[in-house]
C-alpha positions as CSV (number, residue, x, y, z in Angstrom):
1,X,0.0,0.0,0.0
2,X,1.3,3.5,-0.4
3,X,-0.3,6.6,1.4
4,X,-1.0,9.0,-1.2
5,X,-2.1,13.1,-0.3
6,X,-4.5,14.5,-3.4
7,X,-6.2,18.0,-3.4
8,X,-9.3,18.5,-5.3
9,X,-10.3,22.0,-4.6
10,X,-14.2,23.4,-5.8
11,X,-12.4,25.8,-7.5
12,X,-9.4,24.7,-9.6
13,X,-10.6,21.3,-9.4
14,X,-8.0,18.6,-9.0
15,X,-4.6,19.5,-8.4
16,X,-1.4,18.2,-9.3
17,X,1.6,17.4,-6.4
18,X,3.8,19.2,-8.3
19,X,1.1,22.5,-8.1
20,X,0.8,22.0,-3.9
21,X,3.2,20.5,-2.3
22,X,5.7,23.2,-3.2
23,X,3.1,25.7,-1.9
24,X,2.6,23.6,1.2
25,X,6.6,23.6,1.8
26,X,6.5,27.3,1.4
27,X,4.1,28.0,3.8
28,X,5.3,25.1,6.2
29,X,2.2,23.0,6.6
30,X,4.1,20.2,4.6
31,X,4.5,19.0,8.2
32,X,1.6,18.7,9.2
33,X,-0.1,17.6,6.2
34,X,3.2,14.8,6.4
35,X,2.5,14.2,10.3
36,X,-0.9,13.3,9.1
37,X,-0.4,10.9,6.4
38,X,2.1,9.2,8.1
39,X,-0.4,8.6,11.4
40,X,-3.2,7.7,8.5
41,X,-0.8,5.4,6.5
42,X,0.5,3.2,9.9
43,X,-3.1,3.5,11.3
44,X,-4.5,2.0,7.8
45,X,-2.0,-0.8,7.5
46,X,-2.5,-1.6,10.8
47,X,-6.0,-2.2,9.9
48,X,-5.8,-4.4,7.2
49,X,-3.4,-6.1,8.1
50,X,-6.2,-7.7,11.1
51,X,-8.2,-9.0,7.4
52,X,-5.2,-10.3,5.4
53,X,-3.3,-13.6,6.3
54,X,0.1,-11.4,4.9
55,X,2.0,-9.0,5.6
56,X,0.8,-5.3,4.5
57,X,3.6,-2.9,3.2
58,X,3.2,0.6,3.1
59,X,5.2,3.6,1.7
60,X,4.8,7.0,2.3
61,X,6.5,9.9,0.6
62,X,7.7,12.4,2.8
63,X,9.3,15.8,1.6
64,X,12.8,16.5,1.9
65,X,12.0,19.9,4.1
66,X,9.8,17.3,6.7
67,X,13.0,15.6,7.1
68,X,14.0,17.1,10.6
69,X,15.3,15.9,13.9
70,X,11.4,15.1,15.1
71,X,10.7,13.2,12.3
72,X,12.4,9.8,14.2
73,X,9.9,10.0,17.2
74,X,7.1,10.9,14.9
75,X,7.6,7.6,12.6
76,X,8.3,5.7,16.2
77,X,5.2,7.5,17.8
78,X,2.7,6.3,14.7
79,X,4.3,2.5,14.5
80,X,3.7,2.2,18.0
81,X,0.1,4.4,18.2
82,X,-0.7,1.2,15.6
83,X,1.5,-1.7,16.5
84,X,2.9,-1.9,13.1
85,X,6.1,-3.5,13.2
86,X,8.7,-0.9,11.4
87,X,9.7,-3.7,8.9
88,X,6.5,-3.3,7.3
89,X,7.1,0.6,6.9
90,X,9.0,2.2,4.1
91,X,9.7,5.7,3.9
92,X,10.6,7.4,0.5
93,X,11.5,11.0,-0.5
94,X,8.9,12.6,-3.0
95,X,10.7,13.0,-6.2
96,X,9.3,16.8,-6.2
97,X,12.1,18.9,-5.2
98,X,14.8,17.2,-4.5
99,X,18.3,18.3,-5.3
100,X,21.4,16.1,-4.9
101,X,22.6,17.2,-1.3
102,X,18.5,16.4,-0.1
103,X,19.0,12.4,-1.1
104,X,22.4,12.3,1.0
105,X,20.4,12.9,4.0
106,X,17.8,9.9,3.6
107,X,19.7,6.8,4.7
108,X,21.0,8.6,7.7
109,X,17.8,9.7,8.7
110,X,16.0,6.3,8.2
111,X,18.6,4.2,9.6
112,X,18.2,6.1,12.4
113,X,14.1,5.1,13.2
114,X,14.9,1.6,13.6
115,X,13.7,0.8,16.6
């Protein structure tokens, strides 16, 4: 499974990642639209997996700029909130941008939410 954010708005209709999630960077509510999908994706896959006899992946995207010291307790905080086991979560960077120096930061930060 992969936790995926979409905006339909009455008055532009749907709109593209590429279109808001550089807006919501800019105006710094990429981490809590993040904070949310990643509570939602755990709580989700936590769910299903009580109906399916195997195990339920799920990736979520996060931003580079919600990439932060905090972000370790958060993913800890939802995988325990749910009592997914972290093996089952995979965390990605969202291809929007991204520059070079953003990937080098990734393994670092996701080797360190093993718990």
């Amino acid at each position: 499974a992969e936790a995926l954010v979409r905006w339909h708005s009455t008055e532009l209709g749907s709109v593209g990642r590429a279109e808001f999630i550089p807006v919501a960077e800019e105006s710094d509510i990429i981490h809590e639209i993040g904070d949310w999908v990643l509570r939602e994706g755990c709580r989700f896959a936590a769910e299903v997996r009580k109906h399916v006899e195997r195990p339920v992946f799920m990736t979520i995207n996060l931003s580079a700029r919600q990439v932060d010291r905090r972000m370790p307790g958060l993913i800890s905080a939802a995988l325990d909130a749910h009592a997914l086991p972290p093996e089952l979560l995979k965390i990605e960077p969202a291809d929007i941008g991204l520059d070079r120096s953003d990937r080098i930061v990734w393994p670092h930060v996701i080797l360190n939410t093993s718990r």
